[in-house]
C-alpha positions as CSV (number, residue, x, y, z in Angstrom):
1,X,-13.0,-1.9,-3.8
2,X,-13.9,-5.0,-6.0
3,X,-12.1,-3.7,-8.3
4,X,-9.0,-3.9,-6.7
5,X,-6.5,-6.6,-4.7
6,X,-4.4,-5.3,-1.5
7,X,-0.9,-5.7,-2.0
8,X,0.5,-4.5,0.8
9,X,-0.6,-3.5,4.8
10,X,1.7,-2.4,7.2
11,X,3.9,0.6,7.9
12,X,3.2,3.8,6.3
13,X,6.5,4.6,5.4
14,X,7.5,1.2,3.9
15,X,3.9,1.4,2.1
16,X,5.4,4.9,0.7
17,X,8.0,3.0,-0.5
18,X,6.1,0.3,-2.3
19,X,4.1,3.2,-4.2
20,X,7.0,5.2,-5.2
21,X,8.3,1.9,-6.6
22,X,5.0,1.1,-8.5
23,X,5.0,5.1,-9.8
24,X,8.0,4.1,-11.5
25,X,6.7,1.4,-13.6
26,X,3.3,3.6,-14.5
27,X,0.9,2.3,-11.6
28,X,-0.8,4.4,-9.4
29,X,-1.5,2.7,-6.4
30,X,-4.4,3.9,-3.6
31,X,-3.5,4.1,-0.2
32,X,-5.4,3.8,2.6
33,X,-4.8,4.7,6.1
34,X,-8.0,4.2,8.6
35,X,-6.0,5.5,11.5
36,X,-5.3,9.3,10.0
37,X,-8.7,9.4,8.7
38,X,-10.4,8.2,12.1
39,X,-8.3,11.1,13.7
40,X,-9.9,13.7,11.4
41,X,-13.5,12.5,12.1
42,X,-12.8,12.4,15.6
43,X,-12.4,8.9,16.4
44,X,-9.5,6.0,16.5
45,X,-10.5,2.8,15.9
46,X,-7.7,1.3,14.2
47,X,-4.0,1.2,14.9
48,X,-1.3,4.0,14.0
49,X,1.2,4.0,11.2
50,X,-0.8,1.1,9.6
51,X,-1.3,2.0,5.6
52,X,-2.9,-0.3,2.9
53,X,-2.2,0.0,-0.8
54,X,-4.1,-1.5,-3.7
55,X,-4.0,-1.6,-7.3
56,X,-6.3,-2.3,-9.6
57,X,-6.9,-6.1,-10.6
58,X,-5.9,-5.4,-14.1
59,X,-2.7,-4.2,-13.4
60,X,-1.4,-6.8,-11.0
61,X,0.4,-9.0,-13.2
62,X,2.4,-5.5,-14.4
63,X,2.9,-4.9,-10.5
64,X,3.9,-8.7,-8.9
65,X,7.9,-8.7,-9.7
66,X,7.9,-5.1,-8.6
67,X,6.1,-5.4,-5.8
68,X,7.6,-8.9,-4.9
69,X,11.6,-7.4,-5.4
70,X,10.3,-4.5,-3.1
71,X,9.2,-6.7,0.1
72,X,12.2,-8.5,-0.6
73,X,14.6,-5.3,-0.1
74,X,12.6,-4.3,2.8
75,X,12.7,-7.3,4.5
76,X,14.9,-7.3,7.9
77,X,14.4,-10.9,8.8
């Protein structure tokens, strides 16, 4: 994935969250979740309800303020 920057690891459902923001604004994020896909090949190495999502390198300066307002929101601190 040289191609692309992580944005975001964490909880799945907040990582939902982040990519139905970026969907709004035309960028179609990838998630990636090692935990469900360890599961399916019969194996858990990694820990649950973890999700990472990456865009492209291209479209990150489209994507900061979004995704910057988003953690923001989120954020129970």
């Amino acid at each position: 994935m040289s191609e692309t920057k992580r944005i975001y690891t964490g909880p799945t459902l907040i990582a939902k969250g982040l990519v139905a923001r970026l969907n709004e604004i035309g960028i179609s994020p990838i998630e990636r979740n090692d935990h469900d896909s360890s599961l399916r090949a019969g194996f858990t190495m990694s820990i649950a309800n973890q999700t990472m999502v990456f865009i492209r390198n291209d479209e990150y300066a489209k994507a900061q303020s979004t995704i910057e307002e988003f953690l923001m929101e989120v954020d129970d601190n």
